[in-house]
ROSE-4610 file (N, C-alpha, C; in Angstrom, 1 decimal, always signed):
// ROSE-4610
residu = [X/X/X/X/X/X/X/X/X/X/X/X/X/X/X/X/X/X/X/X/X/X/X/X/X/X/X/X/X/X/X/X/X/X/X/X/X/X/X/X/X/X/X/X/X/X/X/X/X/X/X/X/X/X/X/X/X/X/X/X/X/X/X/X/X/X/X/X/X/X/X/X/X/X/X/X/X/X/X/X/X/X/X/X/X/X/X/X/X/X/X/X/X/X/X/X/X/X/X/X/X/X/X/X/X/X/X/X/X/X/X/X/X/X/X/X/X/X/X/X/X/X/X/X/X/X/X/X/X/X/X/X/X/X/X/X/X/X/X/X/X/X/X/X/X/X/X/X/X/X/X/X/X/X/X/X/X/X/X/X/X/X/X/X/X/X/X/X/X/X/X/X/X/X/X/X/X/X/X/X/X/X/X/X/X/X/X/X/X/X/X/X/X/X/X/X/X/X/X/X/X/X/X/X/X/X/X/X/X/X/X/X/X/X/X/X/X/X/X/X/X/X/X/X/X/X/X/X/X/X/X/X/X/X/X/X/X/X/X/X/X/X/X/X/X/X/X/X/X/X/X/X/X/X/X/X/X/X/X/X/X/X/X/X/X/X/X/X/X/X/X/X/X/X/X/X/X/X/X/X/X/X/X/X/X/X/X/X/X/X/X/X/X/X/X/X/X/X/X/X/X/X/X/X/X/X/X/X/X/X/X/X/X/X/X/X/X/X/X/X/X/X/X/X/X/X/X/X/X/X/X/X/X/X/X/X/X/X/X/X/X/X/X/X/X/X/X/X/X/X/X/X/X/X/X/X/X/X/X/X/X/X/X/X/X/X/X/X/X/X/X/X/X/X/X/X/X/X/X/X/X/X/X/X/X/X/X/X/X/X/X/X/X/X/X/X/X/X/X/X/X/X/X/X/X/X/X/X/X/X/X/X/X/X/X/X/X/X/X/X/X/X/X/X/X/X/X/X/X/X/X/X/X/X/X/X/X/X/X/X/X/X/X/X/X/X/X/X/X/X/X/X/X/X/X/X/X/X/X/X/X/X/X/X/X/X/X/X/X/X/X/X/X/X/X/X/X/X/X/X/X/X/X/X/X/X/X/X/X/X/X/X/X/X/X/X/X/X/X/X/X/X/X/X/X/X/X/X/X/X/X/X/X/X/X/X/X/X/X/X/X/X/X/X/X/X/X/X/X/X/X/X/X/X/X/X/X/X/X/X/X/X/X/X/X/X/X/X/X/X/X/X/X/X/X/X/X/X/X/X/X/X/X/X/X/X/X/X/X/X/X/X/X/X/X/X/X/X/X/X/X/X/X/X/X/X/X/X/X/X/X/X/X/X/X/X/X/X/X/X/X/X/X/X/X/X/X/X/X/X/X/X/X/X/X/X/X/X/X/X/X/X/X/X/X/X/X/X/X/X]
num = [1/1/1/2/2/2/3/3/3/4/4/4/5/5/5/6/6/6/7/7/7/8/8/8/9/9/9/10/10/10/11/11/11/12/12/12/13/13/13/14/14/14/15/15/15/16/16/16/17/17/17/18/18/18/19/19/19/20/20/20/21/21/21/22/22/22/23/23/23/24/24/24/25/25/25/26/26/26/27/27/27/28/28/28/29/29/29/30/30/30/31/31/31/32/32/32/33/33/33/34/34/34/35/35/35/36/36/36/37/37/37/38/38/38/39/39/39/40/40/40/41/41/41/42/42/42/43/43/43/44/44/44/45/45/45/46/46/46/47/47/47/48/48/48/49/49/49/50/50/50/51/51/51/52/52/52/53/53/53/54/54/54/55/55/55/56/56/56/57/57/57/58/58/58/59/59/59/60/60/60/61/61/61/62/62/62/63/63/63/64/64/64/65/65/65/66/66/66/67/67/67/68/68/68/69/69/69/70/70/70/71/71/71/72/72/72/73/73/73/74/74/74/75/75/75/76/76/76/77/77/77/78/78/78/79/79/79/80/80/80/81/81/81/82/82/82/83/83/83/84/84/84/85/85/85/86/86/86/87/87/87/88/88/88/89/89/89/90/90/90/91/91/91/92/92/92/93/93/93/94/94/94/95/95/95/96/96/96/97/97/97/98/98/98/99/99/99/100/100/100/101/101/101/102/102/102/103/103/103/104/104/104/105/105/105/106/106/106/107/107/107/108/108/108/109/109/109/110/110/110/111/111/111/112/112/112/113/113/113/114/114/114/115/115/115/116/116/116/117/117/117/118/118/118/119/119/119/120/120/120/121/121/121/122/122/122/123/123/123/124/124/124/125/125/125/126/126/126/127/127/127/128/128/128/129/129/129/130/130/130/131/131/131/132/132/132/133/133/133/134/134/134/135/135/135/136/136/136/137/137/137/138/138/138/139/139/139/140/140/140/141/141/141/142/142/142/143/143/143/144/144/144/145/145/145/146/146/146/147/147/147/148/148/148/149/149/149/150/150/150/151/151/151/152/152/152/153/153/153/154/154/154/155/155/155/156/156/156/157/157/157/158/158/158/159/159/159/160/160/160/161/161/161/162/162/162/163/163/163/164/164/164/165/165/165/166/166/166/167/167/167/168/168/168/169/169/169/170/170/170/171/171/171/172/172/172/173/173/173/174/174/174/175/175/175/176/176/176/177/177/177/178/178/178/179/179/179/180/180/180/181/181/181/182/182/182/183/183/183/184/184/184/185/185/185/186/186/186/187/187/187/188/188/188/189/189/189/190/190/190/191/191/191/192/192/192/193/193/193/194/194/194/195/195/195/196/196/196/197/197/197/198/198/198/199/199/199/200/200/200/201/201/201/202/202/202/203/203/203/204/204/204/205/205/205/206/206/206/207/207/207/208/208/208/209/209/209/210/210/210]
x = [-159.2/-159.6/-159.6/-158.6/-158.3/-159.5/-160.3/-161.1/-161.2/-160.2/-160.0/-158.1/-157.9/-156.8/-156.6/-155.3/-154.6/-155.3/-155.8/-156.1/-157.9/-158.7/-159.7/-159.8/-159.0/-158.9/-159.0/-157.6/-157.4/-158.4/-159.6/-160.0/-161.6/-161.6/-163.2/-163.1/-162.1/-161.5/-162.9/-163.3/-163.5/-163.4/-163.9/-163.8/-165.3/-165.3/-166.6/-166.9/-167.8/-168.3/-169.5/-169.9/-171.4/-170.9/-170.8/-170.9/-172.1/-171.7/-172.6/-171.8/-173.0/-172.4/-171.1/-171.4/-170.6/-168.9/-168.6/-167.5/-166.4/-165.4/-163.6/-163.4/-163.0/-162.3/-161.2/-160.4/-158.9/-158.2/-158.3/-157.8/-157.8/-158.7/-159.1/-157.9/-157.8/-156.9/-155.4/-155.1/-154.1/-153.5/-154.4/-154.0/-153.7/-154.7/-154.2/-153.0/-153.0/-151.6/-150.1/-150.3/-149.4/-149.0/-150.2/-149.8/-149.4/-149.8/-149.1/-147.8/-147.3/-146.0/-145.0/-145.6/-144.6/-145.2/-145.4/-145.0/-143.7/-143.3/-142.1/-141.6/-140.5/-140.4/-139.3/-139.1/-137.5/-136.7/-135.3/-134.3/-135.1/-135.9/-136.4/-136.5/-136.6/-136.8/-138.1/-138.9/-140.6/-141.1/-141.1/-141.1/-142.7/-143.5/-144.7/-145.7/-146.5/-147.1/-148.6/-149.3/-150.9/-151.5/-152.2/-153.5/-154.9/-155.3/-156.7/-157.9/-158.6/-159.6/-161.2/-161.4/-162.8/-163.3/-163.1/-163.8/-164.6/-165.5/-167.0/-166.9/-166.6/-166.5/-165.1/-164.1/-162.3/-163.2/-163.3/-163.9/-165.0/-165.9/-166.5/-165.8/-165.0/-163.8/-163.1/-162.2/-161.8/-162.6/-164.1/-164.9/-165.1/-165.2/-165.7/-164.2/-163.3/-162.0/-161.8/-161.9/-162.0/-163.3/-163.9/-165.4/-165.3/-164.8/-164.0/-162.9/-162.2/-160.7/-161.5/-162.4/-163.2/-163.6/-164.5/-165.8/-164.4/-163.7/-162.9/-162.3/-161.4/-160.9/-161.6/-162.7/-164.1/-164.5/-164.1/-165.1/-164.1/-162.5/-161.3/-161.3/-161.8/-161.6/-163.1/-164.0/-164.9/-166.1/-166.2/-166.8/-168.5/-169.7/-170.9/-171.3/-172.1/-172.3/-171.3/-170.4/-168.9/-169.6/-170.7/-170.9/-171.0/-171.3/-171.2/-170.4/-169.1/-167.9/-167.6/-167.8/-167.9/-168.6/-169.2/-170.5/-170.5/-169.6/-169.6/-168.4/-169.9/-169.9/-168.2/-167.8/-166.3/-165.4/-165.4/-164.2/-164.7/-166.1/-165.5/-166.4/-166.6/-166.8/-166.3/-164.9/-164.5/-164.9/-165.7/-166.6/-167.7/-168.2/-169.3/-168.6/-167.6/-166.8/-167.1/-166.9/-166.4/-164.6/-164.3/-162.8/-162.2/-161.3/-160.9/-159.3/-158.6/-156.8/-156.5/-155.2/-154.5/-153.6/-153.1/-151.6/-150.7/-149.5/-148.2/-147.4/-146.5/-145.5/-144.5/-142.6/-141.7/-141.0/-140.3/-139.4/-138.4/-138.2/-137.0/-135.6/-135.0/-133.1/-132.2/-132.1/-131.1/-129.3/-128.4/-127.2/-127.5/-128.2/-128.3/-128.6/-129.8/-130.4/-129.1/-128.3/-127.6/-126.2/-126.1/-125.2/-126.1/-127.2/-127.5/-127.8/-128.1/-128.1/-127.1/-125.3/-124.0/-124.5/-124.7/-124.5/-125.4/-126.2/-126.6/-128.4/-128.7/-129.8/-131.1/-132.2/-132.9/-133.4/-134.5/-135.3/-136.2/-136.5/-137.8/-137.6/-136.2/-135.9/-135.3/-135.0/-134.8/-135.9/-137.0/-138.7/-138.9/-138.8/-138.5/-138.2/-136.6/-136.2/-136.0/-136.5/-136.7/-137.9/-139.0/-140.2/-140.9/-140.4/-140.7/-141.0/-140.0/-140.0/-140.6/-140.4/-141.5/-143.3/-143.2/-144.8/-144.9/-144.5/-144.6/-144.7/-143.7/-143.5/-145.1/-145.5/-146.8/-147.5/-147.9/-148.4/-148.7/-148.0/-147.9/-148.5/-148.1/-148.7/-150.0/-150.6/-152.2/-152.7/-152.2/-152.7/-152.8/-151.7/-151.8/-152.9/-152.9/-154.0/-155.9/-155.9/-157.1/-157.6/-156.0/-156.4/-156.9/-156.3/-156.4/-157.7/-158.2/-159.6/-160.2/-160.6/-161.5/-161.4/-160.5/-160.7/-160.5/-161.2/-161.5/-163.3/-163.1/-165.3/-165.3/-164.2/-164.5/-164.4/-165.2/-164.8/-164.0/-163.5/-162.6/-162.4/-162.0/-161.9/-160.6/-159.5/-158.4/-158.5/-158.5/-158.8/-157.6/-157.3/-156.6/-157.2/-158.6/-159.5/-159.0/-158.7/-159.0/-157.3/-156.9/-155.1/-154.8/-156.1/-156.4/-156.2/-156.4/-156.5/-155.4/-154.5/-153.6/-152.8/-152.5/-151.8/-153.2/-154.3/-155.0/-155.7/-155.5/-155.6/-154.6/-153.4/-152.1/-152.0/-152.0/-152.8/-153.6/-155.0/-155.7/-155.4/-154.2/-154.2/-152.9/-152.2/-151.1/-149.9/-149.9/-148.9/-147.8/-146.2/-145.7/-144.2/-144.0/-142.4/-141.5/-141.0/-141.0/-142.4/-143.2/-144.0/-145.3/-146.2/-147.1/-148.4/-149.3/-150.7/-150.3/-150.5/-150.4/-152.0/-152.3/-153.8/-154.7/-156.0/-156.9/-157.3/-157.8/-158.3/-159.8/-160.6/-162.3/-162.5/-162.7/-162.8/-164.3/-165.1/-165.9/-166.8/-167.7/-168.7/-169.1/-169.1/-169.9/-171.6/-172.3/-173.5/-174.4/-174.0/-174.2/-173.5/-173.9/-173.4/-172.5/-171.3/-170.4/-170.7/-170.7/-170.8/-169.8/-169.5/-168.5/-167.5/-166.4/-165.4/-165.4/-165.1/-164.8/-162.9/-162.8/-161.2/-160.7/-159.4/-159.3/-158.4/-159.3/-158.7/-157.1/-156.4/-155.1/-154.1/-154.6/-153.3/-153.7/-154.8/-154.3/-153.3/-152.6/-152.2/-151.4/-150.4/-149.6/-148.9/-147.5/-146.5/-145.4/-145.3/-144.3/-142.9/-141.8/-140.9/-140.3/-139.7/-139.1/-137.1]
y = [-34.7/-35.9/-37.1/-37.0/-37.9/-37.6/-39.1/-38.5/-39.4/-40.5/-41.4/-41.6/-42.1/-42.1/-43.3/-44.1/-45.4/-46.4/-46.3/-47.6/-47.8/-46.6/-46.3/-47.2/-47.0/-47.1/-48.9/-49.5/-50.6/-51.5/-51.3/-51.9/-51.7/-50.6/-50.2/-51.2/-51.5/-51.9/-52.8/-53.4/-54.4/-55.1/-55.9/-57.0/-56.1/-55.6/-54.9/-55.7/-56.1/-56.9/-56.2/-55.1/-54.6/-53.2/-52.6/-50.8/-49.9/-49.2/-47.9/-47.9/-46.7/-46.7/-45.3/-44.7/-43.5/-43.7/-42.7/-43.0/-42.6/-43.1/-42.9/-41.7/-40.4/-39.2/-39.5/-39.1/-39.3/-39.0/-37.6/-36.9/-38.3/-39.1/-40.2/-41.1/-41.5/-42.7/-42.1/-41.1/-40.5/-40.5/-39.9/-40.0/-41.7/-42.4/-43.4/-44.5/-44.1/-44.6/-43.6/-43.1/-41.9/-42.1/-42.7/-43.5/-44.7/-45.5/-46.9/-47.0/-45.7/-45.6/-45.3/-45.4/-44.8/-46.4/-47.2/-48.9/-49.2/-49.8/-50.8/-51.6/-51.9/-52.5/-53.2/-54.1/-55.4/-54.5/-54.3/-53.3/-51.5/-51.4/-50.2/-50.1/-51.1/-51.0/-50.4/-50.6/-50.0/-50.4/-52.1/-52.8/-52.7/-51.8/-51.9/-51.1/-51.4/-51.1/-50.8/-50.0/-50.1/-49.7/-50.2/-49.9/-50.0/-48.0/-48.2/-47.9/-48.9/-49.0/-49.0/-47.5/-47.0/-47.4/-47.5/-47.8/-49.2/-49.1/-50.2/-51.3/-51.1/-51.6/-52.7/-52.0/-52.7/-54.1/-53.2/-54.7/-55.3/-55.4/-56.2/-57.3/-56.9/-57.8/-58.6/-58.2/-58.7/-59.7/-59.4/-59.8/-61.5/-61.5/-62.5/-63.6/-62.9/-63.5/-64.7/-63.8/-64.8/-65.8/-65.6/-66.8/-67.9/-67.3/-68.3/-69.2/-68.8/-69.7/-70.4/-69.7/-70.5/-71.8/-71.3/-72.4/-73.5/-73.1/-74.0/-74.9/-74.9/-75.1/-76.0/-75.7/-76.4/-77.5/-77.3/-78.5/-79.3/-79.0/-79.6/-80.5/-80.1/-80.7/-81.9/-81.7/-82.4/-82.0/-81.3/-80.6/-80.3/-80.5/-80.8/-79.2/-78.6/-77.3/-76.4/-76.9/-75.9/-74.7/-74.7/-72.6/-71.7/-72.5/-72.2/-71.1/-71.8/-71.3/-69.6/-69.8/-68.4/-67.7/-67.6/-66.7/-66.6/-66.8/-66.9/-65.3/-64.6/-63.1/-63.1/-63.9/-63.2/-63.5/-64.4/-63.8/-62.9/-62.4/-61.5/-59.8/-59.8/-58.5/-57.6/-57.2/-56.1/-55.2/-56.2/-55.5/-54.9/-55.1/-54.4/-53.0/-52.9/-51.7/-50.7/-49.2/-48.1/-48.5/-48.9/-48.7/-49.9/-51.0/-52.1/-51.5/-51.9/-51.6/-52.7/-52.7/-53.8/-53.8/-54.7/-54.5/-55.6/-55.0/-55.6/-55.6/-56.1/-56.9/-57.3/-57.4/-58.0/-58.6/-59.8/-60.5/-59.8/-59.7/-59.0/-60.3/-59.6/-60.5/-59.7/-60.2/-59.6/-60.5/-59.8/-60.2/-62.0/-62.4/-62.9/-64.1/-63.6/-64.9/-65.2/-64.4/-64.6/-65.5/-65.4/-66.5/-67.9/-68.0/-68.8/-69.6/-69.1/-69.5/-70.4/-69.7/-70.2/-71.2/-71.3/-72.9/-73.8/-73.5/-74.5/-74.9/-73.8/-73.8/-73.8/-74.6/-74.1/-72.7/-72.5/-71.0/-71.5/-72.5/-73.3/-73.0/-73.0/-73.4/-72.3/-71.1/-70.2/-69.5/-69.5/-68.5/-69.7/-70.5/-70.9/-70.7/-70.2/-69.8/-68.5/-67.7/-66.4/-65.7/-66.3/-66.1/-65.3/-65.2/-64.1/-62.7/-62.1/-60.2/-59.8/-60.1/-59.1/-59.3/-60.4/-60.7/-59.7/-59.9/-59.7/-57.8/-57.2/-56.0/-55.5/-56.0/-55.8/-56.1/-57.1/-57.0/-55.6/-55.3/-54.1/-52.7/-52.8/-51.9/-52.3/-53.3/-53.2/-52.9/-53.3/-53.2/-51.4/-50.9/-49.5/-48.5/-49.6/-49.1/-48.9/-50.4/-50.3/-49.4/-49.4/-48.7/-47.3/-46.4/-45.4/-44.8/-46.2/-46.0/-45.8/-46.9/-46.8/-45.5/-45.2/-43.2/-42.5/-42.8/-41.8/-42.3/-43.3/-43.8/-44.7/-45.3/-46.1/-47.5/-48.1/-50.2/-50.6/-51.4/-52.1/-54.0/-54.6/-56.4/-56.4/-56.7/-57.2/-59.0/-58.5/-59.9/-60.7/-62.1/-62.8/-64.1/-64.3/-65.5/-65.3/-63.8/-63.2/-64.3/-64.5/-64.6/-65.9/-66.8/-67.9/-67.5/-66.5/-66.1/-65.0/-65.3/-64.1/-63.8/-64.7/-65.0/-64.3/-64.4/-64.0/-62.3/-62.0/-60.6/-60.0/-60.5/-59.7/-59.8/-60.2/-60.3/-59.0/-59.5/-58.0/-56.6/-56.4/-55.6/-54.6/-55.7/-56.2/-55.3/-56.1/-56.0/-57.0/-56.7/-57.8/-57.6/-59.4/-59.5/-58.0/-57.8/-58.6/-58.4/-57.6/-57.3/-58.5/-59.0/-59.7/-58.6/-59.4/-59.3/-60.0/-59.6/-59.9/-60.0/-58.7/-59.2/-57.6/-57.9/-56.7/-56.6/-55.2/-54.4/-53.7/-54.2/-53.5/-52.4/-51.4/-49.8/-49.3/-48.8/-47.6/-47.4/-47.0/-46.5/-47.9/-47.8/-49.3/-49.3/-50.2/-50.5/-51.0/-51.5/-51.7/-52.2/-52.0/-52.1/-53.5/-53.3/-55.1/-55.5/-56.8/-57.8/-57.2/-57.1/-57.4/-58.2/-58.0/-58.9/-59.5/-61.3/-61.8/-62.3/-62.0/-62.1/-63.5/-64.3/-65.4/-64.9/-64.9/-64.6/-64.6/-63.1/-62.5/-64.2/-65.0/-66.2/-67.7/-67.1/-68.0/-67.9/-66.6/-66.0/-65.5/-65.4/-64.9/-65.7/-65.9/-66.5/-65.0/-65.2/-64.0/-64.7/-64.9/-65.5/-64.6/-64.5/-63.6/-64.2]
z = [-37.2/-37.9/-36.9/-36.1/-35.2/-33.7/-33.9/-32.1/-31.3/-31.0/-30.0/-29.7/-28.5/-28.0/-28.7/-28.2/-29.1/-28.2/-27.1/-26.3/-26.9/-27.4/-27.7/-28.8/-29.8/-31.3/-31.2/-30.4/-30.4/-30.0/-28.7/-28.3/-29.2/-29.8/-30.2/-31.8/-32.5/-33.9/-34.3/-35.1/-35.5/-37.0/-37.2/-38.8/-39.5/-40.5/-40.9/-42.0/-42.3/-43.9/-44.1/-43.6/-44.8/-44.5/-45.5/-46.0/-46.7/-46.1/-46.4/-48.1/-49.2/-49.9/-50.2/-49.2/-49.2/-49.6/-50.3/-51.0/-50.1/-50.2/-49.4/-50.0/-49.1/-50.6/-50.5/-51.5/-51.8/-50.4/-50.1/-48.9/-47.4/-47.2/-45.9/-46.6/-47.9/-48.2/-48.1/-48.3/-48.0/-47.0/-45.8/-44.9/-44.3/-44.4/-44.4/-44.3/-46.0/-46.1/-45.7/-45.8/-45.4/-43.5/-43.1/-41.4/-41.8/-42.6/-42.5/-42.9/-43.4/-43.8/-42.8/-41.8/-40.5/-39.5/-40.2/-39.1/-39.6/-38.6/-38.5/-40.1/-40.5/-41.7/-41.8/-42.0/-42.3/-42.8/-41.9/-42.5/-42.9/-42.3/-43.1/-44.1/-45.1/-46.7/-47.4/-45.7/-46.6/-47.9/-47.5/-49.0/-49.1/-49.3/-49.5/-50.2/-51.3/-51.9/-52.1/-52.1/-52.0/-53.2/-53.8/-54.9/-54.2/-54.1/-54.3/-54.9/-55.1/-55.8/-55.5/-56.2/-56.3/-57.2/-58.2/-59.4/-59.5/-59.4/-59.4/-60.5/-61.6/-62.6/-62.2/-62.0/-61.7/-60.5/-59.3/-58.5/-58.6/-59.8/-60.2/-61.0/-61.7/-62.3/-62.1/-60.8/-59.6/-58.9/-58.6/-57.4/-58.7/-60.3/-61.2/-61.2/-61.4/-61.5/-59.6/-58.6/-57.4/-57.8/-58.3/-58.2/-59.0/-60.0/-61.1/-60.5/-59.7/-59.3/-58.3/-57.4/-55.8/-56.4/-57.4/-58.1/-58.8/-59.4/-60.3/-59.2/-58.2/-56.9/-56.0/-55.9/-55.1/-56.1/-57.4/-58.3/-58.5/-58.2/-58.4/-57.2/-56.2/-54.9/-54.9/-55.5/-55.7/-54.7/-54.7/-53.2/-54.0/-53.3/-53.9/-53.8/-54.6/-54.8/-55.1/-56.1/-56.3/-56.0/-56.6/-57.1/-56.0/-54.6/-53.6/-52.7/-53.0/-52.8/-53.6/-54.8/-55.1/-55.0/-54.0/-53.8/-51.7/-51.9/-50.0/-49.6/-48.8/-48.7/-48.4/-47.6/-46.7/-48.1/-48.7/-49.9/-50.7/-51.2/-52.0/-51.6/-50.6/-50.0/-50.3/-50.5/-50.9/-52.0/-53.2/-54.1/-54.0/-52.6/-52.0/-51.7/-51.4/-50.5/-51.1/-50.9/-51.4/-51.7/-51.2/-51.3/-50.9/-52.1/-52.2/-51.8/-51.1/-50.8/-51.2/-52.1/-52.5/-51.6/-51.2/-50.4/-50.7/-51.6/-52.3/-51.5/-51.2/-50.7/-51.5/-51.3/-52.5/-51.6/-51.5/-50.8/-50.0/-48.9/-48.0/-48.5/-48.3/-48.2/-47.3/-46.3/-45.3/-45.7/-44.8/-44.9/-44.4/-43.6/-42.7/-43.6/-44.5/-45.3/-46.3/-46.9/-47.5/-46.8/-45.6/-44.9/-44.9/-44.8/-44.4/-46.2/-46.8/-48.1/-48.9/-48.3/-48.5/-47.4/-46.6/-45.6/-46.2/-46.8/-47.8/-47.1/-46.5/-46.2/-47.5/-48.2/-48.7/-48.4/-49.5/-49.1/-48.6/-48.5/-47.6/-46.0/-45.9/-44.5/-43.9/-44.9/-44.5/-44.1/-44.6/-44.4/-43.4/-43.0/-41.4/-40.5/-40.9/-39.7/-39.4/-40.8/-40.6/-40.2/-40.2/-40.1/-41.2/-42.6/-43.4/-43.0/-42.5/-42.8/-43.0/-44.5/-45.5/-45.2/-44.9/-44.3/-42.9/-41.9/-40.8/-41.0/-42.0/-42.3/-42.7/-43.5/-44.5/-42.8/-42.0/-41.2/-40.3/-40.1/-39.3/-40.0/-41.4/-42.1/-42.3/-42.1/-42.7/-40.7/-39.9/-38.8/-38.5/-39.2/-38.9/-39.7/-41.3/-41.6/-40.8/-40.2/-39.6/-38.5/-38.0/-36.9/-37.3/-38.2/-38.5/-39.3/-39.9/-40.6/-39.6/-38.2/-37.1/-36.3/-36.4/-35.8/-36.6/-38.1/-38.9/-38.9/-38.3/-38.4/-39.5/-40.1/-41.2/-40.9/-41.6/-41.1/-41.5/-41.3/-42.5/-42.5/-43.0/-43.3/-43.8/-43.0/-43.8/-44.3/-45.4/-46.2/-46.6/-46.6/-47.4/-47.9/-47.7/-49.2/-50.3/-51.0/-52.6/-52.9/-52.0/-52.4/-53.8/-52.9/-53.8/-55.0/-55.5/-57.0/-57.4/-56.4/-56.4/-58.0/-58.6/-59.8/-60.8/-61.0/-61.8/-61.8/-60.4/-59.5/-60.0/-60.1/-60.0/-61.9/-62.9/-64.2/-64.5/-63.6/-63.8/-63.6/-62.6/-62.3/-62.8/-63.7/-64.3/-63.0/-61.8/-61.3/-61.8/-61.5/-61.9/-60.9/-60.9/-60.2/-59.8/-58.7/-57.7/-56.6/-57.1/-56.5/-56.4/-55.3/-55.1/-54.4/-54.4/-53.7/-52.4/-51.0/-49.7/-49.3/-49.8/-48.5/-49.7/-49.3/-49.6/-48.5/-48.6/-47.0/-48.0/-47.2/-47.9/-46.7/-47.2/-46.2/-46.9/-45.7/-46.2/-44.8/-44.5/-43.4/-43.1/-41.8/-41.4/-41.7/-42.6/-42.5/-41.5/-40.3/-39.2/-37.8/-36.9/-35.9/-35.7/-35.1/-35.3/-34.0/-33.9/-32.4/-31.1/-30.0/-29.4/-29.6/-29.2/-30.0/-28.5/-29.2/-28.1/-28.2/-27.0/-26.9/-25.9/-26.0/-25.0/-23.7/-22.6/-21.1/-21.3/-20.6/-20.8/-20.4/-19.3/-18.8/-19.9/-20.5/-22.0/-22.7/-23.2/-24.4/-23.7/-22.1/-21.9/-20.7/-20.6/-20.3/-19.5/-18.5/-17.8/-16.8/-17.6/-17.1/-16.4/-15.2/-14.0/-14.1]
């Protein structure tokens, strides 16, 4: 299943927004997740959850509920052409997908936050100085997801536009406390060829203290 090395995978990756309509089999999402289960996680708690969704009808529902919050949000802001906004391909692409990935997330608490909580730290100031875990945790897992679609030949978009609507998503889908929506991941065959990725020169982005 696997036909590129890790340096292959990493560098060939890209952001995919048009699909073929070929369907995900269960067996590809499996494996899948079943790799993202083996990234890194705050305390090893493996606080993480995935819903995926084939069914055409579900992310049509999904794809009306984000255009509704865009358009409402845009007309709130005063912004000329609200309807605009709901209809702009990169938020709601994943209803084009074969395969929409939800990816849930639930708050990490280490010993650590709990000292810092008794000193009288807000939780504002704690996801400060902690940099949120549980985010960073979910990070990793969606990066392992991509990777592993792209050496299976699949595209993928890790999305976070839909989040705007996160409260109305997580309703539909009737997830509930402590669990949230983090990000959707749109997977299926790439429709066409992606750009070269352009990257910023390595002594931009890197600092080597001796």
């Amino acid at each position: 299943m696997i036909r590129l090395d890790f340096q292959e995978a990493v560098e060939g990756r890209r952001s995919i927004r048009f699909f073929t309509d070929e369907t995900v089999p269960e067996k590809d999402i499996r494996h899948m997740i079943n790799t993202a289960t083996m990234a890194p996680s705050a305390g090893n708690n493996q606080d993480w959850r995935f819903i995926a969704i084939r069914n055409n009808e579900l992310k049509q529902k999904m794809k009306e509920t984000l255009q509704e919050k865009l358009i409402s949000l845009a007309k709130y802001a005063g912004k000329e052409n609200p309807e605009r906004y709901g209809h702009h391909h990169t938020s709601i692409l994943f209803a084009d997908a074969p395969l929409a990935l939800v990816v849930l997330s639930k708050p990490y608490r280490s010993k650590m936050d709990e000292i810092l909580r008794t000193c009288g730290y807000a939780e504002a100031e704690i996801d400060y100085l902690r940099m949120r875990p549980d985010l960073q945790t979910i990070g990793g897992a969606i990066q392992t997801i991509l990777l592993t679609a792209y050496t299976m030949s699949y595209g993928s978009c890790w999305m976070v536009a839909p989040n705007v609507a996160r409260h109305e998503l997580e309703q539909l889908l009737e997830i509930s406390p402590p669990w949230s929506i983090t990000a959707i991941v749109a997977i299926g065959r790439p429709a066409k060829e992606p750009q070269p990725k352009q990257v910023k020169p390595l002594d931009e982005v890197l600092d080597i203290i001796d």
